[in-house]
N, C-alpha and C positions, 0 to 999 in steps of 0.2 A: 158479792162484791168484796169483802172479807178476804176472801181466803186469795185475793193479789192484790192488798195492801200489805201484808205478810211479809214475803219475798222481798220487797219494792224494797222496805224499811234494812231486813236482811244483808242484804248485796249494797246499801250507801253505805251502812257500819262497816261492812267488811273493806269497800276500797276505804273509806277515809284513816280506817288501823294501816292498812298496807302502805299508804303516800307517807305517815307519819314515820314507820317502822324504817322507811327509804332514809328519809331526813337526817335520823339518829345516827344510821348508820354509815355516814356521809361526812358528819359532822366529828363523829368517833375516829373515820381513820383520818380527817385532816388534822387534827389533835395530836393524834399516835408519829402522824409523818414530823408533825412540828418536833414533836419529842426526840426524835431520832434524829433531825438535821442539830437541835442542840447539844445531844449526846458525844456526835461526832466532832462539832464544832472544839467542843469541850477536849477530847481526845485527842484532835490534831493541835491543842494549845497544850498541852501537857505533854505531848513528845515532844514538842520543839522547845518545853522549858527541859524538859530531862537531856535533852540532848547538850542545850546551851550549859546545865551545870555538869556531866557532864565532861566535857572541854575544859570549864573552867578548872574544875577539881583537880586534872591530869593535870593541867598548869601548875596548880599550888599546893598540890598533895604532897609535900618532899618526902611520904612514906611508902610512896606506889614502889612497888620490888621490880628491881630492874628486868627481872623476868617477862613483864605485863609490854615493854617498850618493842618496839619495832625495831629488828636488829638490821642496821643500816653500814654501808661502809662509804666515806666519802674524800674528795680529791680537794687539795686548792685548787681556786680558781687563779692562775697565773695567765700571762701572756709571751706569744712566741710569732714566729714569723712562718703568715697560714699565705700557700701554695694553689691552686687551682690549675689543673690542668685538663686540657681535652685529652677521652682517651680514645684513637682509633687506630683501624687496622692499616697497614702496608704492606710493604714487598722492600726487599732488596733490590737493587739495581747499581748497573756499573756503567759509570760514564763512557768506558772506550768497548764498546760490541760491534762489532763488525760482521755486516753480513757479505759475504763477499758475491759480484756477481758480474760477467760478461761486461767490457765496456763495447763491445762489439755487436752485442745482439746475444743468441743463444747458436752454441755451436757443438761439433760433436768431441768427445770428449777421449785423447790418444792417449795421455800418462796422468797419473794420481802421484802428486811426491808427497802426500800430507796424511795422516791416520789420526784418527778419533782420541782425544787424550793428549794428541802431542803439542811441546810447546815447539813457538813459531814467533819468529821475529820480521819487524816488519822489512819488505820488501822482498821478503823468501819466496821461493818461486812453489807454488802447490799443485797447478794444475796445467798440462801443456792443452790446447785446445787444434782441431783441424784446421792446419795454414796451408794447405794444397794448393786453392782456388790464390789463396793472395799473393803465395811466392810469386806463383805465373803473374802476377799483377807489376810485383818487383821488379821483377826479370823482364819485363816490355815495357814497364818506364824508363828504365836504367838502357836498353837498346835503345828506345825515342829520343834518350838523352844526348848518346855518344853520336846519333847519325845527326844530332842536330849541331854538335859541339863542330864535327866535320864539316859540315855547312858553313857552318860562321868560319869558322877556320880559313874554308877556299874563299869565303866571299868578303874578309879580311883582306885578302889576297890581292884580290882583285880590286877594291878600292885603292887600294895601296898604290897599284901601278896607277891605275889612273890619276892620283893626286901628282903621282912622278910625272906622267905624260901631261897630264894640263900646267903643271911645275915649269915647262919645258915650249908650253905653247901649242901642244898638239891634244885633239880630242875635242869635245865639247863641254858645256858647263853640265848639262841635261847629264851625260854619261856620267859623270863624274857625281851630280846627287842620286844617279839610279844605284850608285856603287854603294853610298852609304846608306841610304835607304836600306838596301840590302843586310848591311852589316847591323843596324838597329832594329830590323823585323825577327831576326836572327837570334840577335841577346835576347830579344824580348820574349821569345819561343824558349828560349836554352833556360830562362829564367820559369818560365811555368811548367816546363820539362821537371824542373830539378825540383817545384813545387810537386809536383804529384809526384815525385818518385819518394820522397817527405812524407808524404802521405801514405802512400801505398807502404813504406817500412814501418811507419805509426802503427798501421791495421795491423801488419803481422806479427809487430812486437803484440798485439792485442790477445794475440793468441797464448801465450805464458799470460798466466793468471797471478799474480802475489798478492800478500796479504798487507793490510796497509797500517794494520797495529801488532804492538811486542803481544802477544797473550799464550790462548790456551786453543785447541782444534775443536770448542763445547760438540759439535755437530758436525761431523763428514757422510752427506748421504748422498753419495755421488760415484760412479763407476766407470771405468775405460767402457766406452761406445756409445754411454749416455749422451745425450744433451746437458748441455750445463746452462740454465737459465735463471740460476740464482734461486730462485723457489721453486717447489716442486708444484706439483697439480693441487695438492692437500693443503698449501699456503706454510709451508715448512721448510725453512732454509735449506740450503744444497749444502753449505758450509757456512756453521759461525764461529768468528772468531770473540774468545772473552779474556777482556783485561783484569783480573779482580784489583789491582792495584791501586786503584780509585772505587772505591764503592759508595753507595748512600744509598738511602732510605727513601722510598716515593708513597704516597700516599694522598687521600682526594680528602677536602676538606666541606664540610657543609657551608653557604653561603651567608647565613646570618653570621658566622663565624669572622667573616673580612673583615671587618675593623679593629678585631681584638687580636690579631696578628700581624706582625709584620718580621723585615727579614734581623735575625740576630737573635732572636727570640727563643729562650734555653729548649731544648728535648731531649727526653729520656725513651730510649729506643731499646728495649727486650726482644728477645729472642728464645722462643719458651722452648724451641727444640735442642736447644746447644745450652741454656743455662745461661746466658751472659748479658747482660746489659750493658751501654753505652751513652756516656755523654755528649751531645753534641749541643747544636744551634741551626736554626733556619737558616738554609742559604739561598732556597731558591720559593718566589710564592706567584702561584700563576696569577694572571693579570687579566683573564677571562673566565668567564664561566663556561665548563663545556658543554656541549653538546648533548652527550649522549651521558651526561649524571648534572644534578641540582649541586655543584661545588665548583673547587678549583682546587689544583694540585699546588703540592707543596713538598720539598726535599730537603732531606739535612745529611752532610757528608758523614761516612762511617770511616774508620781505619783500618789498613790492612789488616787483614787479619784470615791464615786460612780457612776458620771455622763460618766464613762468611759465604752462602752462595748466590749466584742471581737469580730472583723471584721467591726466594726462601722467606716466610711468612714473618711478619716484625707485630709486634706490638708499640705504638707511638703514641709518646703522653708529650704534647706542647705546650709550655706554660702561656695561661691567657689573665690570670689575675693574680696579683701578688699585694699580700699588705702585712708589712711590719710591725712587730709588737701588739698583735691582734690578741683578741681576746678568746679564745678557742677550747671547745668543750666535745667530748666523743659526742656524736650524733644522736646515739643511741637513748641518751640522758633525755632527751625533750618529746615532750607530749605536749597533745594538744586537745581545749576544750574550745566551745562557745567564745570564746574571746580571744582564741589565739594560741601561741606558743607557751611554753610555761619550761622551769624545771625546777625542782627541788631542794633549795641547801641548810646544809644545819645551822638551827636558832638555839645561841645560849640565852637561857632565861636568867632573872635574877636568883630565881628561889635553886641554883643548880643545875637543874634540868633541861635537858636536852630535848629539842620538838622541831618537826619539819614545817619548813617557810616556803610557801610557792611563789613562786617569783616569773614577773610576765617577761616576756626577754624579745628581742628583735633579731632574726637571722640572718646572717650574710650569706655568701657563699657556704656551698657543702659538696668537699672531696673525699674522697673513699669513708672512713668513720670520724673524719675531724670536718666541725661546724664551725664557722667562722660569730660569734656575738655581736652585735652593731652594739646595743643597749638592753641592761636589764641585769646587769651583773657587774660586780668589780674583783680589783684584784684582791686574794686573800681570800674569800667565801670559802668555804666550804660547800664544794657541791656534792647534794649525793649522788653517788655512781653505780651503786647495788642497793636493791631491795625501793627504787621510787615507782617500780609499778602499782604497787598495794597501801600506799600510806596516802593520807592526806596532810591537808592544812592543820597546822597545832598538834600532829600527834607525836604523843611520847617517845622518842627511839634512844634507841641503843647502839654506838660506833663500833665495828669490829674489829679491834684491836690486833 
């Protein structure tokens, strides 16, 4: 019995060291972990006192060497009269284009008096068209005319005597209304006679084709024996006539745009192919939305000019906001953190020294590199305009003279 009370005794000593050895070691790293959150604690309180003096130092150091400061270069803050305009694309266009075409229908085509390039004033005869069919047309209303004119004439005639013979007591009353009758079915025929023969010289004059505006021949695509039906099969003029005498600018505007335009309203109108730009004003603003785009069109007149051609590409900026004596800073100056817009301007301290002021600021409008300021700046600051991407709040700089 001895020799396994032995063991028994053995193996309880051994776990009860092993549960205690656990405990120690348990107890040592929560210890150790405490040491280390205090260590750090201690550490993050010690950078943020070295950082705070620091700040201050640069502040009140008057011996720090200019060399140590942040070389900055900066602008007044003044105020000027800040512009806003929309910028989109257009076209040229000319009030008098004329596409000329058949008032008759489509017919075949006997002489061309017009060539490509030429100028043409209105009423000029361009084109004769096939009048065959309608002469004959002329030529047997104008005989309808004369055999009826003949008509009335003898039956003229004849009334006559009768009014003399019933005058006189002879004949009958009957005879004498068949006579007049006669003579008023007569006019009245001679009268629609002379209408279609009116007509019928209308159509043939149809056949000389002229042009209805003074301009230029943009487009002759048309031949002796063709048909002339004003466009071709491809949806391409037969002949257009162009006025540049009148020109303007057309262009499609987005619709949230309608209420911040109306007509009078200044625009500056380029032309990157020819170099030139143009002052004008709105003259014309559509009053529906179209169809077949989310806007509505809108035009401002251009001035002669021959470097102008129609559908030649425009660049069009129309002004939509305008404010006087604003307070306006290049765009480029303003960063943004967690709270918003900010910029930079120089702070004079008492002890001399110069150190960057962030400043929260409120933005208006912004065209091309100029920002309009609601709030957060006045006149006179100095803002900085080079070197505020790398400085902060309170730091030392240097103005580039």
């Amino acid at each position: 019995m001895k020799k396994y009370i032995i063991p028994s005794i053995i193996a309880v000593t051994f776990l009860t060291a092993c549960g205690s050895s656990k405990k120690e070691d348990a107890a040592l790293l929560n210890e150790k972990k405490t040491e280390l959150e205090k260590l750090k604690a201690d550490q993050l309180s010690r950078d943020e006192k070295i950082k705070k003096l620091e700040t201050e130092i640069s502040k009140l150091d008057t011996t720090t060497a200019k060399g140590d400061a942040k070389l900055v270069a900066v602008a007044p803050v003044a105020t000027q009269d800040f512009k806003h305009y929309i910028e989109l694309r257009g076209k040229v266009d000319a009030d008098n284009i004329s596409y000329i075409s058949p008032r008759m229908g489509p017919a075949q085509v006997k002489a061309v008096y017009v060539r490509q390039g030429q100028h043409v004033k209105k009423g000029q005869l361009l084109l004769k068209l096939d009048d065959a069919i309608v002469r004959q047309q002329v030529t047997a209303a104008r005989q309808a005319q004369e055999v009826i004119k003949t008509q009335l004439s003898y039956a003229k005639n004849i009334a006559q005597r009768q009014q003399n013979l019933w005058d006189k007591g002879i004949g009958t009353e009957v005879q004498l209304i068949t006579a007049k009758n006669n003579v008023a079915s007569l006019e009245n025929q001679l009268k629609a006679a002379q209408e279609q023969t009116q007509i019928a010289v209308a159509q043939l004059n149809t056949a000389n084709v002229y042009s209805d505006v003074n301009g230029v021949a943009d487009e002759v695509n048309i031949r002796v024996g063709e048909i002339f039906q004003g466009m071709t099969g491809q949806g391409h003029p037969q002949i257009k006539i162009v006025n540049t005498s009148a020109l303007k600018v057309v262009t499609n505007i987005a619709e949230n745009y309608m209420t911040k335009l109306r007509l009078g309203s200044p625009v500056i109108v380029s032309l990157p192919d020819v170099n030139k730009t143009y002052q004008s004003v709105v003259s014309f603003l559509g009053q529906s939305i179209a169809a077949n785009m989310i806007g509505f069109v809108a035009e401002a007149k251009l001035p002669r000019d021959p470097a102008l051609k129609p559908n030649q590409t425009a660049v069009v900026k129309i002004l939509d906001y305008s404010a006087p004596n604003a307070i306006v800073i290049p765009v480029n100056t303003i960063q943004t953190d967690e709270n918003g817009k900010y910029v930079f301007v120089m702070q004079k301290n008492s002890n001399g020294t110069l150190t960057a002021k962030k400043k929260p600021i409120h933005v208006g409008e912004v065209f091309g590199e100029a920002a309009e300021v609601k709030t957060g700046l006045t006149v006179g600051e100095q803002l900085i305009t080079e070197g505020y991407q790398s400085i902060y709040e309170g730091q030392l700089i240097s103005v580039v003279q």
